[in-house]
N, C-alpha and C positions, 0 to 999 in steps of 0.2 A: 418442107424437107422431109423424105421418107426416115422410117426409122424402123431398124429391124428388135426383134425379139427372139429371143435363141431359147429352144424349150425341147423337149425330149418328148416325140409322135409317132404312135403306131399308123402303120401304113395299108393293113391290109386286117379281116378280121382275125385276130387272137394269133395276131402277129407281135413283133417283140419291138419294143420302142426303141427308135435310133433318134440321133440329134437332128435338130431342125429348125430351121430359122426360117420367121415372115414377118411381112410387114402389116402391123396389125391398121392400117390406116390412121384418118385423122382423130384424134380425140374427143368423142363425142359431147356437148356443152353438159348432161347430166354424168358423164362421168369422170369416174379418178381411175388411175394407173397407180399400180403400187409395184412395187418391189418386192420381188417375194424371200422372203427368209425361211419359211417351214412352208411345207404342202403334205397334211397326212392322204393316206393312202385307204380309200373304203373301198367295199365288197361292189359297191355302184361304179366304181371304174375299173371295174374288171368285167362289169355287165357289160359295157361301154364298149372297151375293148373288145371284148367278144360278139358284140352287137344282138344281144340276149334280147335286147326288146324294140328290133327293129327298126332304131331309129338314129341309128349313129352314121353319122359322114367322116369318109377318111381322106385326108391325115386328121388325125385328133390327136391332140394334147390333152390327154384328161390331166384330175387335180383340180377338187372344189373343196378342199378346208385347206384353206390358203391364209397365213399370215404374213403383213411384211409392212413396211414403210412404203406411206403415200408421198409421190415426189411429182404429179401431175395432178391437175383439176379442172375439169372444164366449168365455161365461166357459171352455168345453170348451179352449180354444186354446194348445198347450203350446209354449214353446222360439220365439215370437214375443213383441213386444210394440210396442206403439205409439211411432210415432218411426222404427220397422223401414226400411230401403229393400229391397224384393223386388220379385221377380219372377214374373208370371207364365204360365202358357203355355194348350196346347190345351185340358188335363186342368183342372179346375177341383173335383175331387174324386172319391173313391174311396169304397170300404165299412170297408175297412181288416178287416173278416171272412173274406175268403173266402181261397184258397188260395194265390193269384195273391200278394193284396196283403198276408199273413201268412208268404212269404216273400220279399218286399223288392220283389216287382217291379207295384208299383199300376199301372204302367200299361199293364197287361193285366187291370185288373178288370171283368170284363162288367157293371157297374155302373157304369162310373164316367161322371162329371159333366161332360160336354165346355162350354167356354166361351161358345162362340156356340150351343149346339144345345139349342133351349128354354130358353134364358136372353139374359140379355143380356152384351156383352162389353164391348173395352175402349176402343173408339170414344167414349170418357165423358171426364167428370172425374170419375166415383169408379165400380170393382168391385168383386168380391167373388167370396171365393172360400174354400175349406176349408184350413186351415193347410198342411195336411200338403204340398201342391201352392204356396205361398209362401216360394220359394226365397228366403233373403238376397242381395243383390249385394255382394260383395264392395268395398272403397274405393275399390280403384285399378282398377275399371272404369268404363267413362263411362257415367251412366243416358239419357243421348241418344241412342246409338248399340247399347246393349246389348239392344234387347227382342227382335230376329231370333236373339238365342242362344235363347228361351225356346218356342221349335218349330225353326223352320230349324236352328239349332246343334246342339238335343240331340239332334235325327232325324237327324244325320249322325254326331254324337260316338258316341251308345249303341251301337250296330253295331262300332266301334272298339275299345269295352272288352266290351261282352257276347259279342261272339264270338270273340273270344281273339286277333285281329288284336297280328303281332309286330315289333318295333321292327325286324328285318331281314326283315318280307318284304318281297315285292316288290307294289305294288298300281294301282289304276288306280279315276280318279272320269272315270267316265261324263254330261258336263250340267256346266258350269262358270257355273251360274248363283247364284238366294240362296243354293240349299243346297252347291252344288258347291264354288262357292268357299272354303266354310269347309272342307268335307272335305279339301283340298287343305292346307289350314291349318292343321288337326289331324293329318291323317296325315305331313308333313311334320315337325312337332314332337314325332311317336310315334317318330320314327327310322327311317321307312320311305321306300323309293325308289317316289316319285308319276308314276302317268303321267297326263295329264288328257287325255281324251276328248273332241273337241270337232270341231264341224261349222263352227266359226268358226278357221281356219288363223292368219288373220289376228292373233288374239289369243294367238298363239304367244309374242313377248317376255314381255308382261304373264303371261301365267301360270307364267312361269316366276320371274318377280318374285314372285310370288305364292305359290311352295315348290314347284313343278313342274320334275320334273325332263328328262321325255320330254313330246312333246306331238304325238298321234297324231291325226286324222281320222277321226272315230266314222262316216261314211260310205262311208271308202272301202277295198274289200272288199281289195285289193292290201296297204294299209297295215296292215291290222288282220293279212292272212298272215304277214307279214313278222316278227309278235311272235309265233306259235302258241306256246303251252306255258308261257308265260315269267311271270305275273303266279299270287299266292297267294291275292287278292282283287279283285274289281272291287267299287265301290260306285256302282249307279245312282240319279242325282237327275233324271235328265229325264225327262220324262212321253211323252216323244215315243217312237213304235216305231222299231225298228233293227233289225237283223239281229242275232237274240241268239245265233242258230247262229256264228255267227264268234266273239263274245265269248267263249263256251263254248270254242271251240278257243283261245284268246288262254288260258285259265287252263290252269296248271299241276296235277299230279296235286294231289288233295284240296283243290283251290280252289274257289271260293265266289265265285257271282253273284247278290249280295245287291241288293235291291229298295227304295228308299226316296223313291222317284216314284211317281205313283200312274199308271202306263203304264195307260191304260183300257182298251188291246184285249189281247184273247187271246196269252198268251207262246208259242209252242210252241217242247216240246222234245221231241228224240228220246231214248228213255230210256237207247239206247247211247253219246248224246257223255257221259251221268251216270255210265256205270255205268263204263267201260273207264278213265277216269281218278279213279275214287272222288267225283265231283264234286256240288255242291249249289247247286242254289236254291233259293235265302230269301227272307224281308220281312221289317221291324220296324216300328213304329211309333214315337211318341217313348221316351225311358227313365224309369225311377223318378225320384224326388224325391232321393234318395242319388246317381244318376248324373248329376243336372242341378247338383249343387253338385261333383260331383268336376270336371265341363265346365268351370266357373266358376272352380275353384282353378286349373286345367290351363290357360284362356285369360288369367288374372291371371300365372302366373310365365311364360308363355312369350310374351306380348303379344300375342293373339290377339284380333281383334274384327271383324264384318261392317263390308263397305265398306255406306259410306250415301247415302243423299240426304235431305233433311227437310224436309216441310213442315210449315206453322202446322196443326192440329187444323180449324181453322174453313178450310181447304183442302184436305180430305177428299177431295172428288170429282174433284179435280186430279192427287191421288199416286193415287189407285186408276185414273184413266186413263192416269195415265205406265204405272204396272205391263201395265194391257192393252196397251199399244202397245208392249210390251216394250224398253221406252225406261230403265228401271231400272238403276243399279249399283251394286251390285247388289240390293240394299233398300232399300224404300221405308221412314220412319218419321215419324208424326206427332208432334208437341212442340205438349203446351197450354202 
């Protein structure tokens, strides 16, 4: 017996989403269908939408930090069950074969199942997705406010545990926006001394409210001397270009200018600011399934949660133009 799904789909590039219903087929034996209660809203589905990186097929329903109650399972589906509250994010399944994803870390499987990309996402009242990527939410988080942890959160938390980031370094979030702010949130509750990066001076109290302890001028070249040597990590969230050659002097020996914006132009660097202080730049994208529930434990005891704004679902194209107009704070989340 067919069953439809009624979700809200743009039709054409950086066209405006209308209602729309299909039939998602049969339910695959490794996945669950959930019900979705909250779907935040990030700047990747508005790439999406506008088909910014070539790979989107329309109609598309974007919406990948999707929360809701699981009320289907197919029969392969282990350590879930209907009733479940999860969560879920970009990845929407893996191979669970290859080498990547056989030692813990799926998401770097050159297979795996992205949410909105040749599927539908979570712009719905019901998704779907492969267990193993159906994180529990925890009780004492809010499913209103929690679906920006399920990309925005873990693309800033995983970098924090996978690269060995220490409760006494010294560190710096570059972009105090969806993602920034939480890295500020997480590194602050790691035990480390935060400097938040930012081209807005102005928002110097709030982000120290916010677990910041220095609050520097990501633009101005005097400012950023003033720190040379001194930071163990920087983590960039903004997409915008900067002078990376100064950050690079801003890190101390064997520190790390790690990448988690997707900066579209060309980085350059000189291979003597790398070599003369042992230094590295990186990227990651989001973490395993194991690091998106450590995120979870980690924001449940230390009270950590993205700031929000929310609109009704059937108001779609009103939070997706707050977000263009950069009018957000800092995420956007739909509530059916």
């Amino acid at each position: 017996m067919s069953e439809k799904f009624h979700a809200w789909a743009v039709k054409e590039k950086g066209g405006k989403l209308e209602e729309f219903e299909f039939d998602p087929g049969p339910l695959k034996p490794e996945q669950v269908q959930v019900s979705v209660e909250s779907c935040g809203i990030c700047h990747s589905d508005l790439s999406m939408i506008d088909n910014d990186w070539g790979m989107t097929e329309y109609p598309l329903v974007p919406g990948h930090e999707a929360i809701g109650i699981i009320e289907k399972v197919g029969e392969q589906v282990k350590g879930l069950s209907v009733g479940d509250r999860v969560g879920l994010g970009w990845i929407a399944g893996s191979c669970l074969s290859c080498e990547p994803c056989l030692s813990g870390r799926q998401q770097l499987c050159p297979d795996s199942d992205h949410m909105i990309v040749g599927r539908h996402g979570g712009f719905a009242d019901k998704v779907r997705a492969n267990w193993e990527w159906a994180v529990k939410l925890p009780d004492t988080l809010d499913p209103e406010t929690s679906g920006p942890l399920f990309c925005g959160g873990i693309t800033v938390f995983a970098p924090i545990s996978d690269f060995g980031v220490k409760p006494t370094d010294k560190v710096g979030v570059v972009g105090i926006g969806g993602l920034g702010h939480l890295a500020v949130q997480f590194l602050r509750a790691w035990g480390c001394e935060v400097t938040a990066f930012t081209s807005s001076k102005d928002k110097e109290e709030s982000l120290k409210k916010l677990g910041a302890h220095n609050v520097v001028d990501s633009t101005d070249s005097d400012e950023l001397a003033k720190i040379e040597g001194q930071l163990d990590f920087i983590m960039v969230t903004t997409n915008a270009p900067l002078d990376w050659a100064s950050f690079i002097k801003v890190l101390g020996p064997d520190g790390k200018l790690h990448f988690v914006g997707a900066v579209l132009e060309a980085i350059p660097v000189e291979a003597f600011s790398l070599i003369q202080g042992r230094k590295t730049v990186s990227g990651s994208p989001l973490g395993s399934p194991a690091t998106v529930a450590q995120m979870l434990e980690f924001c449940a005891r230390h009270k950590i949660a993205p700031i929000t704004e929310t609109f009704p679902m059937d108001k779609v194209n009103e939070g997706l133009q707050h977000l263009r107009d950069g009018k957000a704070h800092h995420r956007v989340v739909l509530k059916r």
